[in-house]
N, C-alpha and C positions, 0 to 999 in steps of 0.2 A: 513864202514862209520858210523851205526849207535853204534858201540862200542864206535868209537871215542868220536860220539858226548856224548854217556852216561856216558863215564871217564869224559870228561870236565865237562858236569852237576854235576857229585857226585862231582869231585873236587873241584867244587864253592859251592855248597852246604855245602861240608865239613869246607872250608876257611870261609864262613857267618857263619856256627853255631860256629866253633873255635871264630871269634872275637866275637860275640857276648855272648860267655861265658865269655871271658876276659875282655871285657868292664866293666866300672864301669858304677854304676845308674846312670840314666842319672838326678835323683833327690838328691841332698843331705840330707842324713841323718839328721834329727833334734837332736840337743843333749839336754840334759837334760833341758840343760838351759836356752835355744831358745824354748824350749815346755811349759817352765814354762815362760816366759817371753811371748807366745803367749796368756796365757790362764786369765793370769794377770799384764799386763804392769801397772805401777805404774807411772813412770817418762817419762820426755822426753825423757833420754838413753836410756830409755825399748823398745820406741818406734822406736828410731832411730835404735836399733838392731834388729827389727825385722822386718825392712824396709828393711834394709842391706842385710838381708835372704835372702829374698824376691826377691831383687834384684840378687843376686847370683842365686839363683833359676831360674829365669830368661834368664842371663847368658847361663847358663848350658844348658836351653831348646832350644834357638836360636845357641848356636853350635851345637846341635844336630840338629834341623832344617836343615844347614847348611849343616851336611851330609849328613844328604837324601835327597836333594839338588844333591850333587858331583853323589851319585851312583846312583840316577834318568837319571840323566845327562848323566852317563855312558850306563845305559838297555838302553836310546833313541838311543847314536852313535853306541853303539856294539852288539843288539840284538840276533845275531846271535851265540853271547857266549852261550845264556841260551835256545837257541830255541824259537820259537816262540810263544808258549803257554806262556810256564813259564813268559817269558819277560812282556806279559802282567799282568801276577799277579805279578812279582814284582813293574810295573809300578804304578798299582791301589795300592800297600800296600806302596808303598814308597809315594803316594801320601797324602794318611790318614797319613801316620805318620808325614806328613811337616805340614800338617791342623794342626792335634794332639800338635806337638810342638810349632807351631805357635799361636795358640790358650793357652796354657799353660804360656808362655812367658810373653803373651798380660794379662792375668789373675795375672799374679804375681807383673809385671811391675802395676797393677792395685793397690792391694795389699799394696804392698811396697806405692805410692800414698797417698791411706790413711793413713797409717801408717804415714808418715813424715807430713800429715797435723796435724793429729792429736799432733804430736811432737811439732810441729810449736804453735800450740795453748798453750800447755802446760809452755813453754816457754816466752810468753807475759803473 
């Protein structure tokens, strides 16, 4: 019994770290020109593109949100895939990471905000 359950743990172990290698960041890259347009916006477009970002940025955090959401969801109905210890730290890590994203999201959505006011001003 306890072989069984310790195949099952390495095998979920293995399956998290495998997606988690393959995953892309859950941040997108800045490119050159979104880094220079952060540091010196000139126009209202400058501004509306770095709202945009911001906004994507955003995006990106509350999907990720979203799944640690699903597999929170999953360690509460099936805890007994991961044993009982473990389940509890994935509970607690899945927890921080939803705060984590959710809080990043709420940050960008903020971001993006100023950004378009500022745009708005430039504009009139």
């Amino acid at each position: 019994m306890k072989t069984k359950l310790l195949i099952i743990l390495l095998s979920a172990f293995i399956a998290v770290a495998f997606i988690a290698c393959t995953t892309t960041s859950p941040h997108t890259p800045h490119t050159t020109a979104i880094k220079a347009l952060m540091q010196n916006p000139k126009t209202a477009a400058d501004y509306e593109a770095v709202a945009s970002h911001y906004e994507e940025d955003a995006k990106i955090y509350k999907e990720k949100e979203e799944e640690h959401k699903k597999i929170l969801s999953q360690y509460e109905r099936e805890p007994w895939l991961f044993g009982k210890q473990e389940a509890i730290g994935f509970d607690v890590h899945c927890k921080n990471l939803i705060r984590i994203y959710s809080q990043a999201a709420e940050e960008n959505l903020e971001m993006a905000k100023m950004y378009k006011q500022r745009a708005e001003e430039l504009k009139q």
